[in-house]
N, C-alpha and C positions, 0 to 999 in steps of 0.2 A: 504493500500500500504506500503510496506516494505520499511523503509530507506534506500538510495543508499549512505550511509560515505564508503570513502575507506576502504579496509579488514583491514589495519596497525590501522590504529584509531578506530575503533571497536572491535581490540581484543584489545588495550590500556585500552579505556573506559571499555572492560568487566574487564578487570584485574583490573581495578578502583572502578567498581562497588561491584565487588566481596570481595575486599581488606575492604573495605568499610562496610559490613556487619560483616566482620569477627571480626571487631574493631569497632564497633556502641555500642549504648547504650545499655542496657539489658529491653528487652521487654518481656511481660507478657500477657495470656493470656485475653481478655477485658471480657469472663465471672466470673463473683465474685462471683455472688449472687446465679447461679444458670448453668448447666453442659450446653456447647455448643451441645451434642450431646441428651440434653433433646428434644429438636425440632423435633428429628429423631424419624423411627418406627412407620409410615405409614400401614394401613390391606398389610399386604403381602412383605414386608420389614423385610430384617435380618438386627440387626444392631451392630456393634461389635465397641468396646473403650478397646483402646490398651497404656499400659503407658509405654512409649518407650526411657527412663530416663536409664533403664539396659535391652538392646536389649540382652546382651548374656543368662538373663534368657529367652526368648519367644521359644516358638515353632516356626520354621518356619525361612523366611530369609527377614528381612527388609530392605536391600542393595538393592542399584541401580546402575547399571555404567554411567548412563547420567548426564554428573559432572556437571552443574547447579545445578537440580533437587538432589543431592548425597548432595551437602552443604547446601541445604534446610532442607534436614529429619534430615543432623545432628544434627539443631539446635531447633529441636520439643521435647517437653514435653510429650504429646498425639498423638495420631491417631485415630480418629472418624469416620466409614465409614457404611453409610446405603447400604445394597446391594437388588436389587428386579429384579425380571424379564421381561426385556421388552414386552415378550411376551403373557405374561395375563398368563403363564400356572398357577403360583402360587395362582390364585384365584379359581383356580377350584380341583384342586391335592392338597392334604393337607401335603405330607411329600416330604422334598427337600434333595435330597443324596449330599456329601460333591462334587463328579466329575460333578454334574450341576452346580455350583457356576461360572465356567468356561461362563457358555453363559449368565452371569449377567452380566447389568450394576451395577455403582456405582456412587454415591456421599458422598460429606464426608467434613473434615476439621481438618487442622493440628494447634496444641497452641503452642506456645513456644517464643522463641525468634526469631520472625520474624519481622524487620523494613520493614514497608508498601512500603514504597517511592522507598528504596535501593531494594528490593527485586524484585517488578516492573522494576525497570530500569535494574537491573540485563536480567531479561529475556525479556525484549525490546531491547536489544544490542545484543543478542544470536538466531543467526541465526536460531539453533535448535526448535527456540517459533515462532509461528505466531501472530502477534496480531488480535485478533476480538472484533470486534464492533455490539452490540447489542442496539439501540437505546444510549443512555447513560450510558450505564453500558458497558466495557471490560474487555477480558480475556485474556490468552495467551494459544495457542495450540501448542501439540506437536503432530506431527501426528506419530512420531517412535514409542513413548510412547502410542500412546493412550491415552491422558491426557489434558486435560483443569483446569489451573489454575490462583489464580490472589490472594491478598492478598488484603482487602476491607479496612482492619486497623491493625495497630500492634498489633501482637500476634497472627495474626489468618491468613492462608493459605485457602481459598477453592480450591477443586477441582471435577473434575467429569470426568468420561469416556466418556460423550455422550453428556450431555446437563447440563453445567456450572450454568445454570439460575435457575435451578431444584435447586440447593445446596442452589445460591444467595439468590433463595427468598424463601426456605422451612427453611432452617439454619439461616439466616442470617437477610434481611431487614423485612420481614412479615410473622417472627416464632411464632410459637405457642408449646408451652410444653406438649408434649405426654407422657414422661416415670414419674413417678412421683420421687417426690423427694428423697426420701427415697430410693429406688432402686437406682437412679440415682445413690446419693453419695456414697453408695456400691460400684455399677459397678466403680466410680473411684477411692477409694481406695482399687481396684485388682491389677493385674499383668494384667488381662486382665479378659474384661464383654461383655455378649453375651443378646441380648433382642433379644424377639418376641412377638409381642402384638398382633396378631391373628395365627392362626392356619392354614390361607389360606397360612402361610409361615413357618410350622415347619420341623426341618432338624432332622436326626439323629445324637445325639451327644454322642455316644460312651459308655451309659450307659445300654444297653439291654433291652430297652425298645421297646416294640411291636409297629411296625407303626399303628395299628388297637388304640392302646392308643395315642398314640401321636398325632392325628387327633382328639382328642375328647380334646386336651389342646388348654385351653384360652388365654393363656399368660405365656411366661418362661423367669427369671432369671436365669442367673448361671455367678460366677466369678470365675475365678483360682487365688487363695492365697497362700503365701506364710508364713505356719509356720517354729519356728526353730525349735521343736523337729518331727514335720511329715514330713517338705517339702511340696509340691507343693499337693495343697488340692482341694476339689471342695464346693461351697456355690450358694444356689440359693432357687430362691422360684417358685415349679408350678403350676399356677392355673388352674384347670378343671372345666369343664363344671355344674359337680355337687359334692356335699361332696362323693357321694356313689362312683365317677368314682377316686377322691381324694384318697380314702380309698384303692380301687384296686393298684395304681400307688404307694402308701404307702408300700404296702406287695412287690409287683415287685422289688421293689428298697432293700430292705431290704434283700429279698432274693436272689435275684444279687449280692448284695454286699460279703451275707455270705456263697455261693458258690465260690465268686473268691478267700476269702480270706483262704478255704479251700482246694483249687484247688491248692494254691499258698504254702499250709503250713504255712500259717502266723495266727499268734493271732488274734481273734476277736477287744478285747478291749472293751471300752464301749459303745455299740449302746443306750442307754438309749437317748441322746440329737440330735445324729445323725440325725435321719427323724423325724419331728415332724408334724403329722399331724391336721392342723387347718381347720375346716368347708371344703371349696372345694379346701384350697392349702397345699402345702406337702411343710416341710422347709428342705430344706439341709445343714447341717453345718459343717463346717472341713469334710470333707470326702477325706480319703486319694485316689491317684488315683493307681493305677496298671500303669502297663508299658503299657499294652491292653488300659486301657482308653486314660492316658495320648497321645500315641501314635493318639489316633482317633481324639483326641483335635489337636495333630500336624498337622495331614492331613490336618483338616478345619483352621485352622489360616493360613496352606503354603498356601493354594491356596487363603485366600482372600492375605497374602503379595504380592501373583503370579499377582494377580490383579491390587491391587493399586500401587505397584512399577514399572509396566509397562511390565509385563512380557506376557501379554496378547497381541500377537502383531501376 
């Protein structure tokens, strides 16, 4: 049941509340030892970490106009968000086009400087949130938004589109570590890192790679990095099924790469260290993108920001 304070003292208290965060102590994300979004990446889960520290490098639009929710993302370091589809299709279809993302759910979690206490009271006095109550554990809905959120401890935001308890208890209270460490801490020092840890969930990502191979991938890294003398680069590792399908996906990439780059007029440069192929995965490193790739990366990061910022409405 909704508080009945007068509207004068309610937007007082928000402006309090609000005030109150902007000037709070500086909070820190509570994983140390090891990435919040290791928990994530479930069979049929895309899972994307986004470090959102310099939003004007990102593809895509991480703004919101629902000014609660606007002074929350300002003050995040990260964006962690698993996306899967309610519908079972992704366990039976093996390639997911970037304009299906649209009828995903989501769950996720934002780090940064978020006070637990202020941030709850924030959107308990903000008419825009519902509070719910699930046994002992609450959240706050936004039903404009399409949005379930709550902040369990400083530093950390969950949310979810559908089902908040999804996040609680696969993220949060009884996580378990899927991505491994090593990729993990890659994927966060990118611009932004993409997992998929089965193949009942792989997407096309803008490399020309045949959906007939892409179905036959175990598991794919890939980060966008920023060097100074290339620019915005791609790094990743993917695993196939077998060394001999590793090998095919080796030449593919190789040969994609030194068709655009002749298509484009541009120098080769060194492919020597470029694709390195290991047993059944193919390593990618610095790989400059084209406007063409780059461009396919933008589609798939606008629509999950289209997502998680509420624009799915």
């Amino acid at each position: 049941m909704r508080c009945t304070i007068p509207g004068t003292w309610k937007v007082a208290l928000l402006g309090a509340a609000v005030t109150m965060v902007l000037t709070s102590c500086v909070h820190r994300s509570p994983f140390v030892e090891e990435q919040y979004f290791q928990a994530m990446g479930a069979p049929g889960e895309i899972v994307v970490t986004v470090d959102t520290r310099a939003p004007e490098k990102l593809p895509g639009s991480f703004s919101v106009q629902d000014g609660s929710f606007a002074t929350l993302l300002s003050r995040i370091d990260r964006l962690s968000v698993s996306l899967y589809d309610p519908s079972g299709r992704a366990e039976s279809d093996g390639v997911v086009q970037a304009d299906e993302l649209a009828a995903y759910e989501y769950y996720g979690g934002a780090e940064g400087n978020i006070p637990a206490f202020l941030t709850n009271s924030m959107l308990l006095w903000d008419d825009a949130w519902e509070k719910i109550e699930e046994g002992k554990i609450r959240y706050y809905r936004n039903e404009w938004l399409g949005l379930d959120v709550y902040a369990p401890k400083n530093g950390l935001l969950l949310f979810a589109s559908d089902n908040y308890m999804k996040a609680y208890e696969t993220t949060y209270k009884n996580r378990t570590t899927r991505i491994p460490a090593a990729l993990a801490d890659r994927m966060a020092k990118s611009l932004f890192g993409f997992y998929v840890g089965s193949p009942k969930a792989m997407m096309e990502i803008g490399l020309a790679i045949p959906q007939s191979v892409l179905a036959q991938t175990d598991s794919m890294v890939l980060v966008i990095e920023e060097q100074e003398q290339k620019g915005m680069t791609l790094g990743g590792i993917v695993t196939m099924k077998s060394p001999k399908l590793a090998n095919s996906l080796s030449i593919l990439l190789k040969s994609s790469y030194i068709s655009d780059k002749r298509r484009n007029k541009e120098p080769l440069g060194d492919l020597t260290n470029l694709f390195i192929l290991e047993d059944d995965a193919v390593h990618i490193n610095g790989m400059e993108l084209s406007d063409e790739q780059y461009a396919a990366f933008s589609t798939m990061f606008g629509s999950l920001a289209a997502l998680t910022t509420g624009d799915k409405r």
